[in-house]
C-alpha positions, -999 to +999 in steps of 0.1 A: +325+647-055+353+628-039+374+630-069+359+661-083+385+688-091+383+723-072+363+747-086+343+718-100+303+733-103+276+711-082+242+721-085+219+699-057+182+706-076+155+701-048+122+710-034+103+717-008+102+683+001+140+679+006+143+711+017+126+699+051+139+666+054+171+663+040+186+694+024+224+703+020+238+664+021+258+678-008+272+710+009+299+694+028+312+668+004+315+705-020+331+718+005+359+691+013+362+691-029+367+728-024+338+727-051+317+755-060+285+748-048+251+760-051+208+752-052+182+754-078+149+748-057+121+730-082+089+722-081+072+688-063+063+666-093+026+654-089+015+682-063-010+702-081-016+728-049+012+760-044+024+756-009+016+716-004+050+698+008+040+659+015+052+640+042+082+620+040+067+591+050+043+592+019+078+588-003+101+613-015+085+627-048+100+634-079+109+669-089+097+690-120+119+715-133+099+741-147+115+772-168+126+796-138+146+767-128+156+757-162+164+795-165+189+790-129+206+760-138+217+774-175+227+803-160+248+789-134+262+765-158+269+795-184+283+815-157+311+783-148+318+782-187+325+819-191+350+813-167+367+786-181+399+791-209+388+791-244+394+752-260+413+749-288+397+735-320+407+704-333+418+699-366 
């Protein structure tokens, strides 16, 4: 983000997980970019129970994007294009 333009779009995807041990490490580097910035919380890959967040000292675990955060991220990502000029085609 240290050369990313203003008004650039970060997304930090996490869970539960990171949530409790290490979330917003992205927030001020946005910030400093004067990047828009904003979360898409997933699910813990692997954890079959609703609700179980494993220790940190078992690993960070992966992250599976289900469809509600599937649904977030496109919106977000449609919301930053609709803002952005019309390109012109090339011929």
């Amino acid at each position: 983000m240290t050369y990313a333009k203003p008004g650039a779009l970060v997304i930090e995807i996490g869970t539960r997980q990171t949530q409790m041990h290490r979330w917003g490490d992205f927030l001020p580097c946005a910030h400093v970019s004067r990047c828009r910035y904003d979360t898409v919380f997933a699910d813990i890959a692997g954890v079959s129970r609703a609700g179980e967040v494993p220790p940190m000292s078992e690993g960070h675990m992966g992250i599976h994007i289900g469809k509600r955060a599937t649904r977030r991220i496109l919106a977000l990502v449609d919301d930053a294009l609709a803002g952005l000029p019309a390109q012109a085609s090339a011929v």
